[in-house]
N, C-alpha and C positions, 0 to 999 in steps of 0.2 A: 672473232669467235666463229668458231665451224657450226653451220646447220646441223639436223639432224641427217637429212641427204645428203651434206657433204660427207659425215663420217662414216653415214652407210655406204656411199659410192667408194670413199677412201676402203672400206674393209672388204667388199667385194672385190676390190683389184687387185690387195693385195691376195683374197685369196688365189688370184688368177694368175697370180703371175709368182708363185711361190713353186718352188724347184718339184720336179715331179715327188722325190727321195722323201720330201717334208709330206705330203697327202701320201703316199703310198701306201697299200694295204701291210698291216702285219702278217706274220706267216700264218697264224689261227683265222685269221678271216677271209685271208687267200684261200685256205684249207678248206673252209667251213662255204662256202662261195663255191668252187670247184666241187666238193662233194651235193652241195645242194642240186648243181647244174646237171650231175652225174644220175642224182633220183629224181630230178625234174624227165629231163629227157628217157629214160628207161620205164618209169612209168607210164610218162605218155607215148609209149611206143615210137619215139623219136629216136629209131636206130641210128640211121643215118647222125645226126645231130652226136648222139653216143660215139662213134667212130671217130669224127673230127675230133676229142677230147683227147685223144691216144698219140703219141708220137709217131712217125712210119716206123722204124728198130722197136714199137711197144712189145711186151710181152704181158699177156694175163695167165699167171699160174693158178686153174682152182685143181680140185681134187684130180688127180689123172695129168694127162699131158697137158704142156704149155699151151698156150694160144698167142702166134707171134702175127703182129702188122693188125693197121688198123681193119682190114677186109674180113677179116677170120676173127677179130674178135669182134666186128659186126654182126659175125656169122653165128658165134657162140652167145653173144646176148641174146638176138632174135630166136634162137633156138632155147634159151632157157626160157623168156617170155612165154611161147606156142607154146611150153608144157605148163602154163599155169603159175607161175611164179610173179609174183608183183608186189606191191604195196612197201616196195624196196623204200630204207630210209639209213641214211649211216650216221654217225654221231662222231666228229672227230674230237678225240680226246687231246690227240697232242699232235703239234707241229713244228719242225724244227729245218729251219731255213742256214743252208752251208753253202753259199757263193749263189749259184742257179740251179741247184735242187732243192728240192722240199720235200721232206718226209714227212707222211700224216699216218697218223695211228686211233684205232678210235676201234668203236662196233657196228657192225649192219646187224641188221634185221629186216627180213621179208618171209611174206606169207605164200602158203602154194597147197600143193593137192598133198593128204598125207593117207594113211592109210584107210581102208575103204572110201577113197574120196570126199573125206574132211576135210576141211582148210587146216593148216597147221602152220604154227608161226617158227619160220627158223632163226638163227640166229648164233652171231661167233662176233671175231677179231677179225681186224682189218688192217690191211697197211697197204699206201699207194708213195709210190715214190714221183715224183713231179721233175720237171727242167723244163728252165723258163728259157722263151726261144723269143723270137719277133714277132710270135702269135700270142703269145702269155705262157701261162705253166700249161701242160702240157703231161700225163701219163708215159710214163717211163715200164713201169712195173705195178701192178695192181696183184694183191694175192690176200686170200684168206682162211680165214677155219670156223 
């Protein structure tokens, strides 16, 4: 008969040694993970950190012209931040994993300067396309309304 330590050490091994495919995130917690990581760092004004998330080919389309390469949408974060915008938070509603992209769909919300300089809360639709590289997933395409 097996200790209690025997069958604890038997089930921490196997979880060690169980194929990556078996622990692997689902595509919603991959999703919800990356978006977290996306309002972790933008809030705390961890641009830099924000940039690594973007593929070098990324593009962020908001209202107006694209914003292509992680440098320039460095450059577009940090410049929506300076005008007052934060308290950024997205909510992904749906996620749907096809080989090594993932597409998330969901809403943000953030708050910023609104008329006669009131905070005002904005908020829309969101969708971020992902491809998983030998960094992880990875921003391809980020756009909203």
């Amino acid at each position: 008969m097996l200790t209690t330590g025997q069958l604890l050490g038997a089930a921490l091994t196997a979880c060690l040694v169980l194929p990556v495919s078996a622990r692997a995130e689902t595509p919603a917690s991959a999703g919800r993970s990356a978006a977290e990581t996306w309002d972790r760092s933008y809030n705390g004004g961890d641009i830099e950190t924000l940039g690594t998330l973007y593929a070098p080919d990324a593009q962020v389309i908001p209202k107006g012209a694209a914003v292509s390469g992680p440098a320039d949408i460095r450059k577009f974060f940090s410049g929506v931040k300076a005008k007052g915008f934060d308290d950024h938070k997205i909510t992904v509603q749906s996620a749907r994993e096809k080989g090594d992209v993932l597409v998330l769909s969901g809403r943000w919300e953030m708050n910023g300067p609104g008329e006669g300089g009131a905070r005002k809360k904005f908020e829309g639709n969101w969708v971020n396309v992902m491809e998983r590289g030998p960094e992880g997933w990875r921003t391809v395409l980020h756009t909203w309304n």
